[in-house]
CHARMM-style PDB file with segment names, atoms N, HN, CA, C and O in Angstrom:
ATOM      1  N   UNK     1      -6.155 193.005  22.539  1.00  0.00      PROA
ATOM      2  CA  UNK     1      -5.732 191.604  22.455  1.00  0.00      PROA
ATOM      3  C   UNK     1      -6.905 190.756  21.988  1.00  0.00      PROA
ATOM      4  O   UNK     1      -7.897 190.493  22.667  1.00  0.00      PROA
ATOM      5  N   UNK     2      -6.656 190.345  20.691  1.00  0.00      PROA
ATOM      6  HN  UNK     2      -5.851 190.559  20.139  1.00  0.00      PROA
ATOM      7  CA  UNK     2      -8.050 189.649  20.235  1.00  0.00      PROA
ATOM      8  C   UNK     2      -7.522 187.751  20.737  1.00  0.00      PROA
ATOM      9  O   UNK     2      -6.419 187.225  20.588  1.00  0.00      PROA
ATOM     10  N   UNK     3      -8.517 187.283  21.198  1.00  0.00      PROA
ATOM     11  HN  UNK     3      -9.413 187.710  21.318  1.00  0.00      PROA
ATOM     12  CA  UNK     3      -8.710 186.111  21.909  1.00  0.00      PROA
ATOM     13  C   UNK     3      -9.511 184.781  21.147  1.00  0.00      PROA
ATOM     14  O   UNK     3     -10.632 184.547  21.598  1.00  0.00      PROA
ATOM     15  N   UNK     4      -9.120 184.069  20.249  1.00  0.00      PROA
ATOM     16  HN  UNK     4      -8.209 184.259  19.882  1.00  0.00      PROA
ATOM     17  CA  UNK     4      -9.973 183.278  19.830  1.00  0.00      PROA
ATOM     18  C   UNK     4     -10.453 181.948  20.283  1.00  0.00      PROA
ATOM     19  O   UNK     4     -10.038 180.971  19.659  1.00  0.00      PROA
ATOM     20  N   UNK     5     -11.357 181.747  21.388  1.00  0.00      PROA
ATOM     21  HN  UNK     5     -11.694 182.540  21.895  1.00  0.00      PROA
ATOM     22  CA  UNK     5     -12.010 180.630  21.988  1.00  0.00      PROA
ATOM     23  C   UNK     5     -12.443 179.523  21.090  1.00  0.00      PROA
ATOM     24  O   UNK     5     -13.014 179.702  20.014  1.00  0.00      PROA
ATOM     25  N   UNK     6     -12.084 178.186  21.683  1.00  0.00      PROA
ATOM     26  HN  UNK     6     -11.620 178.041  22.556  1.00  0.00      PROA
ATOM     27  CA  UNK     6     -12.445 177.105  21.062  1.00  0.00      PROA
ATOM     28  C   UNK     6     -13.839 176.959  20.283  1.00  0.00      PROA
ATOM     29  O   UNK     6     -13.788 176.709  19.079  1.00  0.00      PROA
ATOM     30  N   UNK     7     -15.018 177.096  20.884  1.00  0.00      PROA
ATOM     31  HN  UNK     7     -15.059 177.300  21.862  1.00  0.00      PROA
ATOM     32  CA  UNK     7     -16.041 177.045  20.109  1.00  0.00      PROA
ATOM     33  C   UNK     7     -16.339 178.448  19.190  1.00  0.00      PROA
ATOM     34  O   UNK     7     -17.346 179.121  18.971  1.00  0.00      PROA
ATOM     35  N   UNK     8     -14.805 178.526  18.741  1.00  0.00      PROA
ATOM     36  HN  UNK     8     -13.987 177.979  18.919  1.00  0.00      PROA
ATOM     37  CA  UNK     8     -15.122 179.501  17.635  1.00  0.00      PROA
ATOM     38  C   UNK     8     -15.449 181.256  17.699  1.00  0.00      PROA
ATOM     39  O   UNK     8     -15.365 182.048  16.761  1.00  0.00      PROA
ATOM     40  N   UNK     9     -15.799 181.510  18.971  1.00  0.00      PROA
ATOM     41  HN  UNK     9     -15.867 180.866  19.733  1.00  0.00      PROA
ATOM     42  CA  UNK     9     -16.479 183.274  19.587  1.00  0.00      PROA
ATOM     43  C   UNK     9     -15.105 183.801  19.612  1.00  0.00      PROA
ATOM     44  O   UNK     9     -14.190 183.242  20.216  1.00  0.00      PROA
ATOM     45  N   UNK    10     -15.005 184.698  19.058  1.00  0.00      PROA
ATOM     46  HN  UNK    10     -15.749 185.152  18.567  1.00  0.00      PROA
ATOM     47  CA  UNK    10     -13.508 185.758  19.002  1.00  0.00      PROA
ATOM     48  C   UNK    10     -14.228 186.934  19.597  1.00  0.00      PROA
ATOM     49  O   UNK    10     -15.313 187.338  19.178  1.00  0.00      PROA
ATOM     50  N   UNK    11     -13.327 187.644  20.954  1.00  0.00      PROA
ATOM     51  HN  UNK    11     -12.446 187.315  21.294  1.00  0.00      PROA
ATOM     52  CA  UNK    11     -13.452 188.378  21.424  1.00  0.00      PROA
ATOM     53  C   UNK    11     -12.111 189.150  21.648  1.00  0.00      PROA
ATOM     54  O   UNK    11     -10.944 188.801  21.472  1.00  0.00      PROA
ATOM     55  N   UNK    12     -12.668 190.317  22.094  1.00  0.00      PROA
ATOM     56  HN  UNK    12     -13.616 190.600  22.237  1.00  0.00      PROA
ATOM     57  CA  UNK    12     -11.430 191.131  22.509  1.00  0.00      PROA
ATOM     58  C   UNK    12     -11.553 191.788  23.923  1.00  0.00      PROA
ATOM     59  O   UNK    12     -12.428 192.418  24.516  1.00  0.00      PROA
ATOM     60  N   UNK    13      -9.718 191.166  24.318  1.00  0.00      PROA
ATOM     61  HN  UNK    13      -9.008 190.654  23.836  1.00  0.00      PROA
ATOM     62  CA  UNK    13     -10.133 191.890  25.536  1.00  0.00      PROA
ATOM     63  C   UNK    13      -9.152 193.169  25.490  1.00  0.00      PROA
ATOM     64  O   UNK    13      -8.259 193.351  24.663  1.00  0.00      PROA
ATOM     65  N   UNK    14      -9.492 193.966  26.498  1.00  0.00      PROA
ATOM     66  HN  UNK    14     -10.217 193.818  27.170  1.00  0.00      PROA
ATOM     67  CA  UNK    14      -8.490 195.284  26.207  1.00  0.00      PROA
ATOM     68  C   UNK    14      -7.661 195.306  27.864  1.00  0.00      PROA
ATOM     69  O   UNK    14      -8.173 195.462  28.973  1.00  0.00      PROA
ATOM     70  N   UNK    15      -6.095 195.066  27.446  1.00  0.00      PROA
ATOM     71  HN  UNK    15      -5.680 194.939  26.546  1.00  0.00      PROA
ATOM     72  CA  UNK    15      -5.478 194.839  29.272  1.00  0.00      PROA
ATOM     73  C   UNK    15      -5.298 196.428  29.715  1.00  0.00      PROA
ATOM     74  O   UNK    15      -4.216 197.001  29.580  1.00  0.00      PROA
ATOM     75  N   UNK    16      -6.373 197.021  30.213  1.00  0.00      PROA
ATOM     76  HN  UNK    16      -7.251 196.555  30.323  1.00  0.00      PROA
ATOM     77  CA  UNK    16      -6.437 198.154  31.199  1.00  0.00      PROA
ATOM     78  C   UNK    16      -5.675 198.421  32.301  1.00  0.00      PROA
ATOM     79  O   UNK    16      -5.984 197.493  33.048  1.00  0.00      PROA
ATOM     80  N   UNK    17      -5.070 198.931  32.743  1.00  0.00      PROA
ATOM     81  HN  UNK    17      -4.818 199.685  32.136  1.00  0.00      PROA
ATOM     82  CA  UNK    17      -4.572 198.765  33.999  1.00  0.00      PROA
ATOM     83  C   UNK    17      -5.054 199.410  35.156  1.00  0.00      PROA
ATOM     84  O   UNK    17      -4.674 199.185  36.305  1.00  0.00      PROA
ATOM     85  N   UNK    18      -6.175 200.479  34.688  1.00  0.00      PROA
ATOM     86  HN  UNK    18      -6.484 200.662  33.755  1.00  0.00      PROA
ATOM     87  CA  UNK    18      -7.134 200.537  35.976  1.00  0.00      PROA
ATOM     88  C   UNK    18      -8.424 199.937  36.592  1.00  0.00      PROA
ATOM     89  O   UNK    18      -8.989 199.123  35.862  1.00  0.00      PROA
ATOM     90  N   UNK    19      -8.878 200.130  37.542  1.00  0.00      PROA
ATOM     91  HN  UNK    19      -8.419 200.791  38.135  1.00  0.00      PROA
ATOM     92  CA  UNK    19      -9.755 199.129  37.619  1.00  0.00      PROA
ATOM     93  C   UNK    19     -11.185 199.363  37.065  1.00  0.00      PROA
ATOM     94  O   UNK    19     -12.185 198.729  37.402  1.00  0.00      PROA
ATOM     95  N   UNK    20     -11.140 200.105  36.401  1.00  0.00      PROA
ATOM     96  HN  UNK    20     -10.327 200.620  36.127  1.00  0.00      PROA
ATOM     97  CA  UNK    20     -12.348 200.131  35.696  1.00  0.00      PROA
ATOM     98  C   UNK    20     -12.474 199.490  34.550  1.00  0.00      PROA
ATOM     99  O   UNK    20     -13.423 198.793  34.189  1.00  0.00      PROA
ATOM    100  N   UNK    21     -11.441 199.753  33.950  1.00  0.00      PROA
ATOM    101  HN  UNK    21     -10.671 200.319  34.243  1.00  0.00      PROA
ATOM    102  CA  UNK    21     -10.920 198.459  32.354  1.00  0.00      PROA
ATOM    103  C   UNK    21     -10.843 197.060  33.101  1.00  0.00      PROA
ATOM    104  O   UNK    21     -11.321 196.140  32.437  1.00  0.00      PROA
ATOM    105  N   UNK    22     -10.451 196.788  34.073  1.00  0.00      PROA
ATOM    106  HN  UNK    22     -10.063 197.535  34.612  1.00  0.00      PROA
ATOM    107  CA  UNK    22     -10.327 195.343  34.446  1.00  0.00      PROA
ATOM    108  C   UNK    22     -11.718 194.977  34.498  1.00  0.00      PROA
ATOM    109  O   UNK    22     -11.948 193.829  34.119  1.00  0.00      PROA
ATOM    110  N   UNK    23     -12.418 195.464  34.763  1.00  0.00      PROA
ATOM    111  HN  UNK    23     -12.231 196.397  35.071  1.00  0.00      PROA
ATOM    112  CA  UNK    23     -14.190 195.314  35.717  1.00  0.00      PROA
ATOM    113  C   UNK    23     -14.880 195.137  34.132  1.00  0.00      PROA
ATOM    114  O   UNK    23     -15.651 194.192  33.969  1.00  0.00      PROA
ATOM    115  N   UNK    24     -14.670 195.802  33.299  1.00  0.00      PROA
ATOM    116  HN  UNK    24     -14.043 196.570  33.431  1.00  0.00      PROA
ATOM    117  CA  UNK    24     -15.439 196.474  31.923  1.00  0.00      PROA
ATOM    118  C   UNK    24     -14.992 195.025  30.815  1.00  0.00      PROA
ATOM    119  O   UNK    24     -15.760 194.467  30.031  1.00  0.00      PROA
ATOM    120  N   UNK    25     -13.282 194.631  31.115  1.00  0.00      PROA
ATOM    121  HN  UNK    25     -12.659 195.084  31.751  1.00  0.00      PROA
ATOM    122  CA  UNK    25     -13.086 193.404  30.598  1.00  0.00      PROA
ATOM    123  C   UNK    25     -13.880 192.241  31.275  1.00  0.00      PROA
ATOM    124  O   UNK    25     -14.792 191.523  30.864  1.00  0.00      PROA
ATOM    125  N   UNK    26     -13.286 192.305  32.322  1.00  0.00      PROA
ATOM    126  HN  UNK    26     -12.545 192.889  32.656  1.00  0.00      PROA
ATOM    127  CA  UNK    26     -14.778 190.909  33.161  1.00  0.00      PROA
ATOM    128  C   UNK    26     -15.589 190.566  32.591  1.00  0.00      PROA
ATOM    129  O   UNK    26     -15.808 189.432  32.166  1.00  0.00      PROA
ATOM    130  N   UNK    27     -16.360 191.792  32.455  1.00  0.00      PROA
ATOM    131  HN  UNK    27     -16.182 192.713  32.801  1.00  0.00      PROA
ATOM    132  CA  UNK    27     -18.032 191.829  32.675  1.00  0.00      PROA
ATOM    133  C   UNK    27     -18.169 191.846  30.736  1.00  0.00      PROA
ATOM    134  O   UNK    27     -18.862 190.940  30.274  1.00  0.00      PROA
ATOM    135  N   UNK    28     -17.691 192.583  29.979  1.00  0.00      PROA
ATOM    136  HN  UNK    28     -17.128 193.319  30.354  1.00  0.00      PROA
ATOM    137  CA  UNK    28     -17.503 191.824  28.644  1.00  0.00      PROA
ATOM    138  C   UNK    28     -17.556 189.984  28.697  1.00  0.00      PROA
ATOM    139  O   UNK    28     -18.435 189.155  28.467  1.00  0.00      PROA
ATOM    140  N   UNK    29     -16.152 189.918  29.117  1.00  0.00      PROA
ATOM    141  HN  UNK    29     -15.437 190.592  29.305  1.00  0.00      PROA
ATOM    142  CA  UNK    29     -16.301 188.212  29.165  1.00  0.00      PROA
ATOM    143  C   UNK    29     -17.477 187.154  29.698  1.00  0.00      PROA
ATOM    144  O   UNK    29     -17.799 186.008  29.387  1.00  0.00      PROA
ATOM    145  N   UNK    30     -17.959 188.159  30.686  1.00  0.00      PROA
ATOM    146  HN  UNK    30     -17.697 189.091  30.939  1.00  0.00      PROA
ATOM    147  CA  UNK    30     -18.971 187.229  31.190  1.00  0.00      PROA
ATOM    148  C   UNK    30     -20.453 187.167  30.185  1.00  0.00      PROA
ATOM    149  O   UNK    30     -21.153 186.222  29.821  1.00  0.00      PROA
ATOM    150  N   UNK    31     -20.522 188.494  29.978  1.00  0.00      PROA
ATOM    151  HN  UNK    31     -19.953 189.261  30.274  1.00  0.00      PROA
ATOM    152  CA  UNK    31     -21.644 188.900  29.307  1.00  0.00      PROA
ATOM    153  C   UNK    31     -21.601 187.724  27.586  1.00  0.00      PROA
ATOM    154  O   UNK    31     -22.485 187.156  26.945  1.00  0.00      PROA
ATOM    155  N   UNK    32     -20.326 187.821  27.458  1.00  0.00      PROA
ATOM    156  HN  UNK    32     -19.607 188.282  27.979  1.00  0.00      PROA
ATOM    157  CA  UNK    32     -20.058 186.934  26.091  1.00  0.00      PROA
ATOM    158  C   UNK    32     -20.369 185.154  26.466  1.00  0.00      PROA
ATOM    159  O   UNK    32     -20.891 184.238  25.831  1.00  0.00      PROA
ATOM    160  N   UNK    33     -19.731 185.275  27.849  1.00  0.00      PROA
ATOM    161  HN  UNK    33     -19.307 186.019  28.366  1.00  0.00      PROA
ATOM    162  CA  UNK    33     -20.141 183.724  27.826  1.00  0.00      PROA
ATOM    163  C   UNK    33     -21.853 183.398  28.037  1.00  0.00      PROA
ATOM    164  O   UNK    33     -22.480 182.470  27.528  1.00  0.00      PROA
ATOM    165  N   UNK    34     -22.224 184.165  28.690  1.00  0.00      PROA
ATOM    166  HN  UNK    34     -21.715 184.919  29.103  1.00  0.00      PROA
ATOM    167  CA  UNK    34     -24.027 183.706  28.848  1.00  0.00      PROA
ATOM    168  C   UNK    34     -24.813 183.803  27.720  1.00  0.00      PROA
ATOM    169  O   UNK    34     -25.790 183.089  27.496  1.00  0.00      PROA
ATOM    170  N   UNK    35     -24.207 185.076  26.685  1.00  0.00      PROA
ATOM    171  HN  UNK    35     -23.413 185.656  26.866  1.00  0.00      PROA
ATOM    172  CA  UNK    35     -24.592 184.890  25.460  1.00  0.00      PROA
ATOM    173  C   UNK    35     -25.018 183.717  24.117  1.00  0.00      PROA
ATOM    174  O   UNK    35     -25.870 183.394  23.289  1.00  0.00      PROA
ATOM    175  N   UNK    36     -23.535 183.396  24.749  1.00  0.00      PROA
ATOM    176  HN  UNK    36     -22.844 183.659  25.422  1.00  0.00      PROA
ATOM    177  CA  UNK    36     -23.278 182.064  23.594  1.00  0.00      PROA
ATOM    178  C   UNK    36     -22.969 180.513  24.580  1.00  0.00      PROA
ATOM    179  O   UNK    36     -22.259 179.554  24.277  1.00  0.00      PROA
ATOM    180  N   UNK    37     -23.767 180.730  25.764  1.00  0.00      PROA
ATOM    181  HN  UNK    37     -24.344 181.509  26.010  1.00  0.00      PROA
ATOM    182  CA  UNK    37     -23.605 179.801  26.631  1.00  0.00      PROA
ATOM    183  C   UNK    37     -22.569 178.811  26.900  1.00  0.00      PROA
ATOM    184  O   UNK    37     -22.633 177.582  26.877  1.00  0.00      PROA
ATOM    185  N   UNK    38     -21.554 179.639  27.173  1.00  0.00      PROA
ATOM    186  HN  UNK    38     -21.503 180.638  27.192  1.00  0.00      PROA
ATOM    187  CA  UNK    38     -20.039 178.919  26.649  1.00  0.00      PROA
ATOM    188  C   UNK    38     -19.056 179.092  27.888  1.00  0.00      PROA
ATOM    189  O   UNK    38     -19.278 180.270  28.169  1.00  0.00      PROA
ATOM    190  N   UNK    39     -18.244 178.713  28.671  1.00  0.00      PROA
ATOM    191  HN  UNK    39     -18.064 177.757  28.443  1.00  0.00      PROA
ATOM    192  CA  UNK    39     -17.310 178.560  29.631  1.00  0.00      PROA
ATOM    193  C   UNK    39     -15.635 179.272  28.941  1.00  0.00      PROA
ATOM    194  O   UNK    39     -14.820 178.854  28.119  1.00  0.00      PROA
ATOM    195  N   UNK    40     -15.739 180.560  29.832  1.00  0.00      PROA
ATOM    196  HN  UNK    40     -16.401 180.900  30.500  1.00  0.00      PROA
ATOM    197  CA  UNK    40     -14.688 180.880  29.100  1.00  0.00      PROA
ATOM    198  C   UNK    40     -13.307 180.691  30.622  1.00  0.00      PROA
ATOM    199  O   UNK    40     -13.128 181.273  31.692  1.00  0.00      PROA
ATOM    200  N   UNK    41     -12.452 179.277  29.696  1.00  0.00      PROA
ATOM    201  HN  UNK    41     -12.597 178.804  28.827  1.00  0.00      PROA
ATOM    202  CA  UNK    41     -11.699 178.837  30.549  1.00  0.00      PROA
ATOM    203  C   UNK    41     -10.252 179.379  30.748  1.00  0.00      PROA
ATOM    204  O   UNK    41      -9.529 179.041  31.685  1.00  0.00      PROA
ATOM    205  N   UNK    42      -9.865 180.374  29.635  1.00  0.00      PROA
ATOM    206  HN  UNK    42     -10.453 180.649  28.875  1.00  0.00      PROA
ATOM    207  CA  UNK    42      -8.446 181.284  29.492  1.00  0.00      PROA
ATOM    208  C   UNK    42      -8.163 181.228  30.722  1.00  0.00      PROA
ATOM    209  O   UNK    42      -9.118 181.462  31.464  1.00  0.00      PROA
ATOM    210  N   UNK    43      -6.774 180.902  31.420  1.00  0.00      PROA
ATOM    211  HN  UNK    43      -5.999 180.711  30.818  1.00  0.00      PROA
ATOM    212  CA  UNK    43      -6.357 181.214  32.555  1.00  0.00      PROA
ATOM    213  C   UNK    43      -6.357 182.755  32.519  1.00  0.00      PROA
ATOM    214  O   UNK    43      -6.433 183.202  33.664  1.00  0.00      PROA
ATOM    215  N   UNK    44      -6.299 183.677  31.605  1.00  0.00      PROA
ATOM    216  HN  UNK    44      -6.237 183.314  30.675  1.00  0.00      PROA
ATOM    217  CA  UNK    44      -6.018 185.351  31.593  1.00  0.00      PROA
ATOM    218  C   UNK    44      -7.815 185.881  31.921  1.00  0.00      PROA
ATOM    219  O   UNK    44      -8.220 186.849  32.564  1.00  0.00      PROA
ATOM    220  N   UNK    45      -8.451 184.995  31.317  1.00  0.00      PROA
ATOM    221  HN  UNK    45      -8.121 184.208  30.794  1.00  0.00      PROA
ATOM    222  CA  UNK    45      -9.968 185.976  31.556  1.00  0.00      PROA
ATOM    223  C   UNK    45      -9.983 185.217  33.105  1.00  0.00      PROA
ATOM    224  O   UNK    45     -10.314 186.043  33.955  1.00  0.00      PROA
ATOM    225  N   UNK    46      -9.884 184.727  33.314  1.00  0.00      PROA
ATOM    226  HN  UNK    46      -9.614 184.057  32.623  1.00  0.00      PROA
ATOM    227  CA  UNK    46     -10.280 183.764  34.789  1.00  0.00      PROA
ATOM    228  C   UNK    46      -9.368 185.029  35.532  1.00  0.00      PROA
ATOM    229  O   UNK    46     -10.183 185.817  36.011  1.00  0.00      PROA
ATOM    230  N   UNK    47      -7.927 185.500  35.795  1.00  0.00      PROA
ATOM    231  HN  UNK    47      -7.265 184.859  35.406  1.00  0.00      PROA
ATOM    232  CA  UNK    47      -7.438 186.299  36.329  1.00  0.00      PROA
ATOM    233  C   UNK    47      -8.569 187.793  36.333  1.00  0.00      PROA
ATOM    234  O   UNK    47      -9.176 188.263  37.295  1.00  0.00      PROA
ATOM    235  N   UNK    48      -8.550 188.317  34.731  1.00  0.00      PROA
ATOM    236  HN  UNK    48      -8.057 187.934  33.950  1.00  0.00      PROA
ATOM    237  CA  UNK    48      -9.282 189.274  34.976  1.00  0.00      PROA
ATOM    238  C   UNK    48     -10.584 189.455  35.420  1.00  0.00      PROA
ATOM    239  O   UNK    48     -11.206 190.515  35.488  1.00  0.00      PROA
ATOM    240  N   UNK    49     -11.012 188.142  35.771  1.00  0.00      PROA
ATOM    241  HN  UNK    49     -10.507 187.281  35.716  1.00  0.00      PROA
ATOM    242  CA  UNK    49     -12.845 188.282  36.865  1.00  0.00      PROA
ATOM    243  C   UNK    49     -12.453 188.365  37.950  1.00  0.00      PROA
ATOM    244  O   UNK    49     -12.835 189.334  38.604  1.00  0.00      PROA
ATOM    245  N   UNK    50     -11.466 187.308  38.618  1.00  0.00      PROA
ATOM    246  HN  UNK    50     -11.155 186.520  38.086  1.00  0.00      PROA
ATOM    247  CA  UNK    50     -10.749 187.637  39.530  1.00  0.00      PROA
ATOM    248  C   UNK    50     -10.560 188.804  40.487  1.00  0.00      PROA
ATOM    249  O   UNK    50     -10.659 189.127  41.670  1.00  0.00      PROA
ATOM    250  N   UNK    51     -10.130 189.378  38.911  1.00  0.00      PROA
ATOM    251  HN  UNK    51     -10.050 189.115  37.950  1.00  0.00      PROA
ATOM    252  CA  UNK    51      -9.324 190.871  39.659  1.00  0.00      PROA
ATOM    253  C   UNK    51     -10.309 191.859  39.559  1.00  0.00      PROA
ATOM    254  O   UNK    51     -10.102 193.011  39.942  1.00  0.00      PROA
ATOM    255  N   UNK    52     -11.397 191.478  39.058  1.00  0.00      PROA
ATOM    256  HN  UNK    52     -11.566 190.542  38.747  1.00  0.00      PROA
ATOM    257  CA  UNK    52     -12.468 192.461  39.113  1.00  0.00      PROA
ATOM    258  C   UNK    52     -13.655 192.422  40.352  1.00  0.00      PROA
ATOM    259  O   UNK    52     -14.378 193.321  40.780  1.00  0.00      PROA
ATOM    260  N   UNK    53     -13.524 190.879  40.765  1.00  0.00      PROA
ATOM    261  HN  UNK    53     -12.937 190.148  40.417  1.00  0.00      PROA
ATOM    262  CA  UNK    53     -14.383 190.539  41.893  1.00  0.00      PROA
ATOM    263  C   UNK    53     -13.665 190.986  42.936  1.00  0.00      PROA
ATOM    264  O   UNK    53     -14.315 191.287  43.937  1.00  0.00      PROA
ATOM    265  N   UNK    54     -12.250 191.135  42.976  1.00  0.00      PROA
ATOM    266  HN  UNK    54     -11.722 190.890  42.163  1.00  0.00      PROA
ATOM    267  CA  UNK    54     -11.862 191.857  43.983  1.00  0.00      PROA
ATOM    268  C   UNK    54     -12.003 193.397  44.102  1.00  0.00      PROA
ATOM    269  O   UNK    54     -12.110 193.984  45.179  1.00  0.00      PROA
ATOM    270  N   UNK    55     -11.992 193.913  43.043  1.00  0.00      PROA
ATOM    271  HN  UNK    55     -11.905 193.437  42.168  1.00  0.00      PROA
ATOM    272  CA  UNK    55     -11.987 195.359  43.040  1.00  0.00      PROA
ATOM    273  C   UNK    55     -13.555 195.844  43.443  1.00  0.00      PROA
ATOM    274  O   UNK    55     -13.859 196.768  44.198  1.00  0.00      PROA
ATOM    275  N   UNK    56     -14.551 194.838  42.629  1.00  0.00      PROA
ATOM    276  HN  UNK    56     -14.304 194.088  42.016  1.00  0.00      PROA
ATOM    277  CA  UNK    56     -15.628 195.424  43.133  1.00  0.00      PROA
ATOM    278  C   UNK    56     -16.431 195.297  44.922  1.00  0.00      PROA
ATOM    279  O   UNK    56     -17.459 195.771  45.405  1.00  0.00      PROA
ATOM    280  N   UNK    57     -15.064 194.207  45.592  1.00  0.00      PROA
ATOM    281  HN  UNK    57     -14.229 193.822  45.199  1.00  0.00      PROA
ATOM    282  CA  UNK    57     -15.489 193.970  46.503  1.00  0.00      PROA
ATOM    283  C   UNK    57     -14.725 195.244  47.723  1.00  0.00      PROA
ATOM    284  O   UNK    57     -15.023 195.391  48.908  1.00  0.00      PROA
ATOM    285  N   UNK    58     -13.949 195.819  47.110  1.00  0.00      PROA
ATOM    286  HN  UNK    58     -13.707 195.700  46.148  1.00  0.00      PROA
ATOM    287  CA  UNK    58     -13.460 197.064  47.606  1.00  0.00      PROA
ATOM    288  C   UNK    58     -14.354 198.182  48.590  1.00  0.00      PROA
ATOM    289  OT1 UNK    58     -13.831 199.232  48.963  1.00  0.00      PROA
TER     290      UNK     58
END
């Protein structure tokens, strides 16, 4: 699923359904936002940190 954010950064996320693809999407997204110092506000990436902060809190 390619994602094109307002200030222009096109990323892709891939919807995994285990929790290792969820964690691997996260941490992509996050890694992209500190990069390009940018707030990534998608209600869908916000779910998938979410669901990754839960899994890693497992």
């Amino acid at each position: 699923m390619k994602v094109q954010h307002p200030h222009s950064v096109e990323f892709s996320l891939d919807a995994v359904d285990d929790g290792r693809g969820v964690v691997g999407t996260a941490l992509s997204a996050i890694v992209i936002r500190a990069e390009y110092g940018i707030a990534v506000r998608s209600n869908f990436c916000s779910r998938r940190i979410e669901a990754a902060r839960s899994a890693s809190s497992l």
